[in-house]
C-alpha positions in Angstrom: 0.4 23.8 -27.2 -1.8 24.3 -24.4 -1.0 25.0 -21.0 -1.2 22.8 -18.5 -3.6 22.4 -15.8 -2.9 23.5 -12.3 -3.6 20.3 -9.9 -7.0 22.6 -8.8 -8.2 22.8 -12.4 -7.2 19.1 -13.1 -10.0 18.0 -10.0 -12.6 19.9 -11.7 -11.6 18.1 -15.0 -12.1 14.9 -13.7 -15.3 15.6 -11.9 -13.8 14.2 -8.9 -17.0 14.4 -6.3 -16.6 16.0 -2.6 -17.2 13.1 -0.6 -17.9 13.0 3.4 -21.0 14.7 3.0 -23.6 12.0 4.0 -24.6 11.9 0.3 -26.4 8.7 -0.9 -25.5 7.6 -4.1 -27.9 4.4 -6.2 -25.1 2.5 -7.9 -27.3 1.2 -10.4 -29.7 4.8 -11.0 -31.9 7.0 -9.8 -33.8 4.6 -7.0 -32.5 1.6 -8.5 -29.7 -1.1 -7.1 -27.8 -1.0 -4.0 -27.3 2.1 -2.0 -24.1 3.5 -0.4 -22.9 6.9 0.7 -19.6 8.9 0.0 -18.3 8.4 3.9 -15.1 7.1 4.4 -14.9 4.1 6.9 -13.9 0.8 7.5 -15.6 -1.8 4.9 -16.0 -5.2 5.4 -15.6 -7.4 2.6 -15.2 -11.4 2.0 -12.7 -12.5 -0.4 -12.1 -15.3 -3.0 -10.2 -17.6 0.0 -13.1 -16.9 2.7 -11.4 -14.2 4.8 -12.2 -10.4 5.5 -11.1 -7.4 4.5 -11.3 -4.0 5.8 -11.1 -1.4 3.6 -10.4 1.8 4.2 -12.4 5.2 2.6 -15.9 5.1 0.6 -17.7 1.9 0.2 -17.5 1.9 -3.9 -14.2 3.0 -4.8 -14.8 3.3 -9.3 -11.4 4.5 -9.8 -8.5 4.8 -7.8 -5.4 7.5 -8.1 -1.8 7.3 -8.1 -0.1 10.9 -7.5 3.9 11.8 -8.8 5.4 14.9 -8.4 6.6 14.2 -12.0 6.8 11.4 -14.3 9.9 8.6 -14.8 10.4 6.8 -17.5 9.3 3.3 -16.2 6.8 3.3 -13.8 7.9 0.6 -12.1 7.9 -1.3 -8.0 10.9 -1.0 -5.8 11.9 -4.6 -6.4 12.1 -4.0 -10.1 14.5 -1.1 -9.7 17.0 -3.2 -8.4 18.8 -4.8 -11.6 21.2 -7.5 -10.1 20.2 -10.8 -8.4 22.1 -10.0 -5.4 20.4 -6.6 -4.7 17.0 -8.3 -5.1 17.6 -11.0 -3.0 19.2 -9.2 0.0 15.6 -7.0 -0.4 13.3 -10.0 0.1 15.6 -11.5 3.3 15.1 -8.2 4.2 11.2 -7.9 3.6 11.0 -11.4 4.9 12.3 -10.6 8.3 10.2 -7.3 8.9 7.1 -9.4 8.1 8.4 -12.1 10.6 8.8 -9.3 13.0 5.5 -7.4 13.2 3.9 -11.1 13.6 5.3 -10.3 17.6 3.6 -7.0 17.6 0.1 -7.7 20.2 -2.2 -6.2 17.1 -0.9 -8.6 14.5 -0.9 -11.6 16.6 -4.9 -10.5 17.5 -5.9 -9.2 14.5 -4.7 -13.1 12.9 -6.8 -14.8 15.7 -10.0 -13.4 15.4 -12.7 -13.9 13.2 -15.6 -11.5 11.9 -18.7 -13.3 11.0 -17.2 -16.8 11.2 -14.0 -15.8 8.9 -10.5 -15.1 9.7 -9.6 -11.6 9.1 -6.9 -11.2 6.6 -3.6 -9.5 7.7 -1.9 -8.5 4.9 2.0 -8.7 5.8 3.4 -7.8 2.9 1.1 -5.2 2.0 2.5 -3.9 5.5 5.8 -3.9 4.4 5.2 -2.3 1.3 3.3 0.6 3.4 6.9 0.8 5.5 9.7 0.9 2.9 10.9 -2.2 2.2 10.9 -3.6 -1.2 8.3 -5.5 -2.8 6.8 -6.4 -6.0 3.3 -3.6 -5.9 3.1 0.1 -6.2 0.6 1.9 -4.3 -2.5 3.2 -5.4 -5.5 5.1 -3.6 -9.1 5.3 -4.0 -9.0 9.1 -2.3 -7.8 11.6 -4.6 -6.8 14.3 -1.9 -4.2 11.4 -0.7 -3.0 11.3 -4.3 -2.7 14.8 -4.6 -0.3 14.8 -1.5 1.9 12.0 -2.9 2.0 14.5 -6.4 2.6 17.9 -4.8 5.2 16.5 -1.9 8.5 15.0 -2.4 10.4 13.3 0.4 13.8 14.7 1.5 16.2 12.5 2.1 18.5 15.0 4.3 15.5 16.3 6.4 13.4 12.7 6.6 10.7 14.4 5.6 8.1 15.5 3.1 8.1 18.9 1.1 6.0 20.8 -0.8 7.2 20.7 -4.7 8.0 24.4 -5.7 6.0 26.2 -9.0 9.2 25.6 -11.0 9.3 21.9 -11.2 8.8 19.5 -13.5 5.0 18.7 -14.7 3.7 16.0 -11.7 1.2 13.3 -13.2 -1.8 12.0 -12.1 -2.7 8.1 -12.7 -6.1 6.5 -12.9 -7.5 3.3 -13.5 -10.6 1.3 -12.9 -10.2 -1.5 -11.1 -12.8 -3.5 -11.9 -11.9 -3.7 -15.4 -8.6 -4.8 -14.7 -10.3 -8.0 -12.8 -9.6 -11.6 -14.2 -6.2 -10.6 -15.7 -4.0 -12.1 -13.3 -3.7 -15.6 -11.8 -6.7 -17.3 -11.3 -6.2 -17.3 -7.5 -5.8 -13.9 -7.6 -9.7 -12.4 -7.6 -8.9 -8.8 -7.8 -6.5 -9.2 -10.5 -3.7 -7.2 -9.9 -5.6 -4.5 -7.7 -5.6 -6.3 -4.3 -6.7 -4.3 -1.2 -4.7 -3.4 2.1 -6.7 -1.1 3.5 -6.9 -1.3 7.3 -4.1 -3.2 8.9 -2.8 -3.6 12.7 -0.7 -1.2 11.9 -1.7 2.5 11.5 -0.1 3.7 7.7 -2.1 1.8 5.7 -5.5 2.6 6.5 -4.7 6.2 6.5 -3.3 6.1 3.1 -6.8 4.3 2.1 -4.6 1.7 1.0 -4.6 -0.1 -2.1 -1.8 -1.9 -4.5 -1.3 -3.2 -7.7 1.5 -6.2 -8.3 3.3 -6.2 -10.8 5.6 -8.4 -13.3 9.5 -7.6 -13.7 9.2 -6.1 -17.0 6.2 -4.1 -16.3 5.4 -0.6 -16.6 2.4 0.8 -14.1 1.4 3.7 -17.2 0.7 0.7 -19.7 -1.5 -1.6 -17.6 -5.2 -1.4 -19.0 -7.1 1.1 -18.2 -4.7 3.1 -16.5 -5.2 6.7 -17.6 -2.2 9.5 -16.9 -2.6 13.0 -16.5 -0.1 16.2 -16.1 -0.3 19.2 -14.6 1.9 22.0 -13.4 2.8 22.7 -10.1 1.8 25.7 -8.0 3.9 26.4 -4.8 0.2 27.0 -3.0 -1.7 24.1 -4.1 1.6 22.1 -2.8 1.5 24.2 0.5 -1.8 23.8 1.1 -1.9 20.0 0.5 1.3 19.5 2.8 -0.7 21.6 5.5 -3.3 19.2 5.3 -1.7 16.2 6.0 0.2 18.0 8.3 3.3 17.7 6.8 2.9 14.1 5.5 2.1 12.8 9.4 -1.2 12.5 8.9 -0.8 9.8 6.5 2.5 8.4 8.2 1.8 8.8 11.7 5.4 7.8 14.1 4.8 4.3 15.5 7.7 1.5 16.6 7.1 -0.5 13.1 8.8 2.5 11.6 12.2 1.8 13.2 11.7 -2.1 12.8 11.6 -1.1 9.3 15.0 0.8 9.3 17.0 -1.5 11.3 15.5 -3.9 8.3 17.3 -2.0 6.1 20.3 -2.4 7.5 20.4 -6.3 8.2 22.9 -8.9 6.4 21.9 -12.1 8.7 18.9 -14.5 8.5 17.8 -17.6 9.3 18.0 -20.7 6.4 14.0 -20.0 6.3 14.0 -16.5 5.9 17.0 -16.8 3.1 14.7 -19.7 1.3 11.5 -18.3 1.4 13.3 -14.6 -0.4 14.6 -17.6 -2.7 11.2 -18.8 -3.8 9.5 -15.4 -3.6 12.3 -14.3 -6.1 11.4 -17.3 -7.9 8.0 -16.8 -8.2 8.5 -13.5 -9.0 11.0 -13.7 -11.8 9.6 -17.4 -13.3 13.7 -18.2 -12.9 15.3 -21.1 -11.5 18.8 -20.8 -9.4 20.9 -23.8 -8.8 22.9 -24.7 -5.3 25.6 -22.8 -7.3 24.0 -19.9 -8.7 22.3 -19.5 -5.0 25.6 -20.0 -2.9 27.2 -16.7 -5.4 24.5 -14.5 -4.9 24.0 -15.2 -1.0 28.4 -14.3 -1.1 28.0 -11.4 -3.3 25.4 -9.7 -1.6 26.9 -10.0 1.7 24.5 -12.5 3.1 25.2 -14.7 6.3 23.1 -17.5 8.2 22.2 -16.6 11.6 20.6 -19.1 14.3 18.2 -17.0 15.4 16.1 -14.3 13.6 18.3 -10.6 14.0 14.8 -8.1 13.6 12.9 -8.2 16.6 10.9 -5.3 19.1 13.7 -5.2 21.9 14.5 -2.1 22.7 11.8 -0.3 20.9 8.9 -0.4 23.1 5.8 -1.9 21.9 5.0 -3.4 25.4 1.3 -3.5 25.2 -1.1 -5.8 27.8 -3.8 -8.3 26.2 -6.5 -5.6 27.5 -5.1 -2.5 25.6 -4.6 -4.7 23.2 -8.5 -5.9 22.7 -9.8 -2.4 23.8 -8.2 -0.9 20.5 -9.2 -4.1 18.8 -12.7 -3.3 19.3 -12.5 0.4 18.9 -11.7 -0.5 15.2 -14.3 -3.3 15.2 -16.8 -0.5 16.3 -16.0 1.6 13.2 -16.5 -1.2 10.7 -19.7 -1.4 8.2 -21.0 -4.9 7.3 -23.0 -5.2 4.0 -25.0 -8.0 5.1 -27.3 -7.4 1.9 -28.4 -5.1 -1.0 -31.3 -3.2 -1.3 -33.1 -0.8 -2.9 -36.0 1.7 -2.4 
């Protein structure tokens, strides 16, 4: 049996490119088709339901990359790892309450006012919470391998809050590709990316550092069997891991401290909600598990899990500090806005 590649040897396996250089790349050939570069910024792009998107990294992402610092035997979201009703639903009340939350935070509330050329700009809020800890139906992929790489050489400690670079003795870590375009057309007709959807830039900073993408998934699902999704092992080395960890600075590069992080954990810790935050978890469970649940079936679950009906939503900013004026706001508004390409139209030479 072979050995294993070293996460070093795997890059050069996969041909992944150096990108930042100011290369230009002719998607369809040699002089042919649009051009791009390999620079990573903000991307503007129009979807199926008329709003924008901003993504985050190089123009033309081909594949994207899901790191693990070793494999599981079902690859599967946070939602799905929860196996009783009850657990699931206290999740989404939970879920639905951050998302209610950061719709107070001055760069949400903006960011779902404006528009860029003549269309609203999509804020993704549960692509947010996904990007904070709280449970949802997608796992995150990547379209910059280096991120990846971080997510498969680091593991988060629980008793230290923090990430760690795997040592040389553990378990094989796996690397995951797939194409995304090929994976187009193989959801729900509404949904135009299939089950790749973009989050990229977001008023809130982790995603667009994390060059964010996810892919939704079904309850029974497992991430390793989706078409087209490749997977691929290596070994770990104690300096690859070290160096990787050093480059993100310790993981705070790609999950820089900001006040959504402690709306998320006081999140995790709520039991009361409004009767529209409990029925929208209903009908996002619903949706999400094609099941039905009774006046009965509902009124056990809500008891079992612990959950009571509160006037008046529990999560909000007081006491956190997020006190920002409208011009601080705008003036970071349009620093972003300043960093974002528009592909008005495709050319060649």
């Amino acid at each position: 049996m072979l050995a294993l590649p070293d996460l070093d040897q795997l890059r050069h396996q996969l041909a992944i490119p150096t990108i930042n250089t100011g290369r230009q790349i002719h998607l369809f050939g040699h002089r042919a088709g649009p051009v791009t570069d390999d620079i990573e910024r903000l991307h503007a792009i129009r979807d199926e339901q008329g709003r924008i998107r901003l993504m985050s990294g190089v123009e033309f992402s081909m594949q994207m990359y899901r790191g693990q610092t070793r494999e599981y035997s079902h690859c599967t979201p946070t939602l799905a790892r929860l196996n009783k009703t009850e657990d699931r639903l206290l999740a989404l009340c939970r879920r639905v309450a951050f998302e209610d939350a950061i719709g107070e935070h001055p760069m949400v509330r903006l960011a779902e006012q404006v528009k860029l050329l003549d269309s609203p700009l999509y804020v993704d809020r549960e692509g947010l919470a996904q990007h904070y800890g709280l449970a949802t139906d997608m796992l995150d992929v990547t379209s910059n391998f280096d991120v990846a790489c971080f997510f498969a050489t680091c593991a988060w400690d629980k008793s230290q809050r923090r990430y760690l670079p795997v040592p040389s003795n553990e378990d094989a870590g796996v690397m995951y590709r797939i194409t995304p375009a090929l994976m187009m057309g193989i959801g729900p007709s509404d949904e135009a990316f299939g089950p790749v959807h973009i989050v990229g830039w977001q008023p809130l900073p982790r995603p667009e550092q994390q060059r964010a993408y996810v892919v939704k998934m079904k309850p029974e699902q497992d991430f390793s069997s989706l078409p087209t999704v490749e997977t691929f092992y290596f070994r770990h080395q104690e300096h690859i891991s070290h160096r990787l960890w050093e480059a993100f600075d310790g993981g705070e590069a790609l999950f820089p401290w900001d006040a959504a992080a402690e709306l998320a954990d006081r999140a995790e810790t709520m039991t009361g909600f409004t009767t529209d935050q409990i029925e929208r978890a209903w009908e996002r469970l619903s949706q999400w598990t094609l099941e039905s649940y009774d006046a009965d079936k509902r009124k056990s679950v809500e008891n079992t899990a612990g959950i009571c009906f509160v006037d008046a939503p529990g999560l909000t900013w007081d006491g956190i500090g997020v006190e920002m004026s409208e011009e601080s706001t705008r003036e970071a508004f349009h620093e972003v806005l300043n960093r974002v390409r528009f592909r008005l139209a495709a050319y060649g030479s």
